[in-house]
N, C-alpha and C positions, 0 to 999 in steps of 0.2 A: 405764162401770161394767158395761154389759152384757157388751161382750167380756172382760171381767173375772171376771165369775160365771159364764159359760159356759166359757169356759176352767178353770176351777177345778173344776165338775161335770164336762165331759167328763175332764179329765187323773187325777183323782182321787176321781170321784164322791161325791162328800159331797152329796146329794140332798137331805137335811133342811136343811144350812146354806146351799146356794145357793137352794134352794125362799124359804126366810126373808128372803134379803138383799133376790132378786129382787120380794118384796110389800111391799118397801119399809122393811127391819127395817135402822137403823142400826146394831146392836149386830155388832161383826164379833172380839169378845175372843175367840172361839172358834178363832178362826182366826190360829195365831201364828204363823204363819212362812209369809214373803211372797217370792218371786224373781220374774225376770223381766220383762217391760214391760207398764206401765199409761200410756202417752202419753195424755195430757189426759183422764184419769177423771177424774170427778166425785166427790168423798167428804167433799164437805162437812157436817161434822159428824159425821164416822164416829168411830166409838169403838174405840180400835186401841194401846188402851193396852197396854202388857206385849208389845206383837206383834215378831216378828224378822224383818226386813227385812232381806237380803243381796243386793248387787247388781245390785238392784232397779232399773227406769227409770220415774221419775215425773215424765219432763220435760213442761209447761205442764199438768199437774197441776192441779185445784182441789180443794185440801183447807182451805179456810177453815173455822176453828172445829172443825177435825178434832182427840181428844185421840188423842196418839203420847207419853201420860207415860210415863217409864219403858220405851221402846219403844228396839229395838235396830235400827237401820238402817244398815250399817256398809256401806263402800263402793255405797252407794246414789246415785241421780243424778235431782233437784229443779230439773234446769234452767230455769229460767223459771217455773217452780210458783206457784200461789198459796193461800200457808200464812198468808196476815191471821189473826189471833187464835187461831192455832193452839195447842195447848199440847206443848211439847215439854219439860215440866222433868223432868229426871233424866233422859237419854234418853243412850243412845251413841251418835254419829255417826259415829265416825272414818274418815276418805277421804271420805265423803260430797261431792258437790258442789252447791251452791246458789246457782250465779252466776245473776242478772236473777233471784230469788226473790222475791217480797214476801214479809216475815217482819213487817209491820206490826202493832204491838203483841202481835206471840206475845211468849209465855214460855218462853224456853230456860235458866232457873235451874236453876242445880246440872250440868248437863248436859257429857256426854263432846265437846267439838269439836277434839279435836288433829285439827289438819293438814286439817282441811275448809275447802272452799271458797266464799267466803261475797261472790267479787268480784261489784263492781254490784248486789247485791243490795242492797233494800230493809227496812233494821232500823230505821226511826225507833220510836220509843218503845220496842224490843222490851227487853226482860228479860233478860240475860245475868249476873245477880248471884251469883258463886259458880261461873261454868261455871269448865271446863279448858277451853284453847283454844292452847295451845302450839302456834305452828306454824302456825297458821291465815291464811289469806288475805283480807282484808279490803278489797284494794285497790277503791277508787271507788267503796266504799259506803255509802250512807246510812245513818248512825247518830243524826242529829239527836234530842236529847231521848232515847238509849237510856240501861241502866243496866246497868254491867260493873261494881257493886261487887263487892269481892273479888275479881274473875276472876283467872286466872293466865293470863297473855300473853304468855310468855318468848316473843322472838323473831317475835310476831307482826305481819303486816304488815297498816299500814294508810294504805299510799301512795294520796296523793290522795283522801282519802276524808273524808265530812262527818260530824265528830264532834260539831258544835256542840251548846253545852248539854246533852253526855252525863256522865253521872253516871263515873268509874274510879276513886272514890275506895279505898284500900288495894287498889289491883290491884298485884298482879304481872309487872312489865313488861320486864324484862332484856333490852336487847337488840331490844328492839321497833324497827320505822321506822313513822315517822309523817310521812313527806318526803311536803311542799306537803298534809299535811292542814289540813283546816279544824276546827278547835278553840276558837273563839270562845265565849265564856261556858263553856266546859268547867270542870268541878269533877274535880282529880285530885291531890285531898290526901290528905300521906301515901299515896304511888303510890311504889312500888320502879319506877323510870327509869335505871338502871345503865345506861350504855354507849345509851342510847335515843338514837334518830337523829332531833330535830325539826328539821331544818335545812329553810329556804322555807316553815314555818308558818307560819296566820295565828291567833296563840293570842290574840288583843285579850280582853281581860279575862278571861282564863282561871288556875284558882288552881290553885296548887302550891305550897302551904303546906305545910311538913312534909314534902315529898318527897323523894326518894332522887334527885338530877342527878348526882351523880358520874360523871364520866369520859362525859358526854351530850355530842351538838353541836344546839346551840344558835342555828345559826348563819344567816345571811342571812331570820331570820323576824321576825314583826312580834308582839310582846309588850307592846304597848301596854296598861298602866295592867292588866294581869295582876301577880297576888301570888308572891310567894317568897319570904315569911316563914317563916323560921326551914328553908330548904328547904336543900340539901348541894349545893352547886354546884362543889365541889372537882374540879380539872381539867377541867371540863366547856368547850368551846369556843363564846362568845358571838362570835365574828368577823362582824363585818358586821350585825348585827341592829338593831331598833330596839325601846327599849325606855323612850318618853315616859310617863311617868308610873307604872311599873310601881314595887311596893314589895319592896325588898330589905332588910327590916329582921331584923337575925339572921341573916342568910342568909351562908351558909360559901362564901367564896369564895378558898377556896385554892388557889395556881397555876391560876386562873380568869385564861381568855386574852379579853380585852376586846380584841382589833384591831378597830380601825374603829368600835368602838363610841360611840355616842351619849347618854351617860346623864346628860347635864345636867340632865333634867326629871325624872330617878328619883330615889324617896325612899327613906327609911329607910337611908341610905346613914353609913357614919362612915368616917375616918383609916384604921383599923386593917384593915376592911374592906379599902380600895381599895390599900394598902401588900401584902397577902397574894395580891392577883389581880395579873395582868402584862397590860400594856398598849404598846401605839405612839404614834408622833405622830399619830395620827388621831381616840386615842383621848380621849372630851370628858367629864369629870367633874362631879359638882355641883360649885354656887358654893363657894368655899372647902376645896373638894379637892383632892389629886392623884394621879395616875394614878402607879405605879410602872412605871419604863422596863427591862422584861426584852430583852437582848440575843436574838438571832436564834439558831435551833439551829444547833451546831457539824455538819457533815458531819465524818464521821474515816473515811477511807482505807483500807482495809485491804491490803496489796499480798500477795494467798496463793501458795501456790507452783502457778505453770502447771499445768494440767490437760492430760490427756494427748489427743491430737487425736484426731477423731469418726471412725471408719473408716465407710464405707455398705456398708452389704450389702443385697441384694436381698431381698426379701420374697419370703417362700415362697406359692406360689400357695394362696390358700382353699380348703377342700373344701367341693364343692358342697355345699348344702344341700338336704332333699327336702322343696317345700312342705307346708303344716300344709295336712289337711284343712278345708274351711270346719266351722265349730261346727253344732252343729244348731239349731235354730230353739228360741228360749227363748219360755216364757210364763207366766204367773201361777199360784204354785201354791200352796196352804193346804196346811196340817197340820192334823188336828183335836186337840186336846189329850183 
């Protein structure tokens, strides 16, 4: 923090607000707009609300209990940081990176995270209810016991990463992957799952009640004694999973592809159900079920008319290019509002 406040007084002299921080005054709102490297300050508990943070380096960072509500840090970089019980709700991130972060019980409700990077990072218990996160990377991260209600997750990735007992109930999820997450006790009812990739989950009692599976895969994961009542499972590919004791009662399974599948032990199952989803000989039904036998996709041929042959021509030599001067040395700079 010292090379922080000194770099802020020399580059821009603000004499009154560095004097203040440097006798120990946490109050830093004065100060909204932040560039350049802060590698492992100290600003735990600083008050940095409203502040605008562009490009910023806050890697191994300690800002535990630091508020950044409503603060703008856009392509900023938290590498390794620690932001335990930080508050970040309403806050822009976009590009930000926060891989190996502790975000341990922050609050990032309501908050901007398209497209930030949030791998290996630590979010158990954190707050995500209501963020945007479009886009965001997720992979390998701790999410145990967090809560994404509401979020929007089009598309977000959360390969390999430990969701257990996370709250995403009515999240927004299009297109998400969720490949070899860990999802055990997860609650993601009513969760829009369109086109979502759980395939190699281990979702063991995880609900999805009322969810949106359409056109999902499903496949090669373990969904033991996990709900799918009254959930939209239509097209969605169960191939190879296992699914002892799990309830499918109401659950739409139209042209729902059961290969390999094991559902002898699954309840809530009827006729009409298992008659509308397709299956193989591999495929095991409850006691006095059966599995309807959909034949194999047709390949069809198409024979187009020859295409004309690939002449080589030689690549025209690159014009050199004249290197970039190096950048000049960046540092911490305030505004005073």
């Amino acid at each position: 923090m010292t090379r922080f406040l000194a770099a802020t007084a020399a580059l821009v002299a603000i004499v009154p607000i560095a004097g203040r921080a440097m006798a120990g005054e946490k109050e830093i709102r004065r100060q909204d707009s932040f560039g350049g490297s802060c590698v492992k300050c100290e600003l735990s508990g600083r008050n940095m609300s409203g502040a605008r943070i562009i490009g910023a380096n806050f890697s191994g960072a300690t800002m535990m209990g630091a508020n950044l509500r409503d603060a703008k840090f856009l392509a900023s970089v938290f590498v390794g940081a620690d932001l335990t019980k930080a508050d970040l709700s309403d806050s822009a991130m976009t590009g930000a990176n926060f891989s190996g972060a502790n975000l341990t019980s922050a609050r990032l409700s309501s908050s901007e995270a398209n497209g930030v990077v949030f791998s290996a990072a630590n979010l158990t218990r954190a707050d995500l209810s209501d963020a945007q996160a479009t886009g965001a990377n997720f992979r390998k991260a701790i999410l145990v016991g967090a809560v994404l209600r509401s979020a929007t997750l089009h598309g977000v990735v959360f390969d390999s990463a430990d969701l257990s007992r996370a709250t995403l109930t009515d999240v927004e999820a299009t297109g998400a992957n969720f490949v070899r997450a860990r999802l055990t006790g997860a609650n993601l009812r009513s969760a829009e799952l369109t086109a979502a990739n759980f395939s190699r989950v281990d979702a063991q009692g995880a609900v999805f009640q009322d969810a949106d599976l359409s056109n999902a895969s499903l496949s090669y994961g373990t969904f033991s004694h996990a709900s799918f009542r009254s959930a939209d499972l239509s097209n969605a590919n169960l191939t190879g999973s296992t699914f002892d004791g799990a309830d499918f009662r109401d659950a739409d399974l139209s042209r729902t592809a059961l290969n390999g599948v094991d559902l002898s032990n699954a309840r809530g199952l009827t006729q009409d159900q298992m008659d509308d989803a397709c299956g193989d000989s591999r495929t095991r039904a409850p006691r006095g079920l059966t599995v309807r036998i959909c034949s194999g996709v047709r390949m069809i041929m198409r024979h187009d008319a020859p295409k004309p042959a690939m002449r080589m021509v030689p690549a025209m030599p690159a014009v050199p290019v004249p290197p970039v001067p190096p950048a000049e040395p960046r540092y911490i700079i305030s505004i005073q509002r």
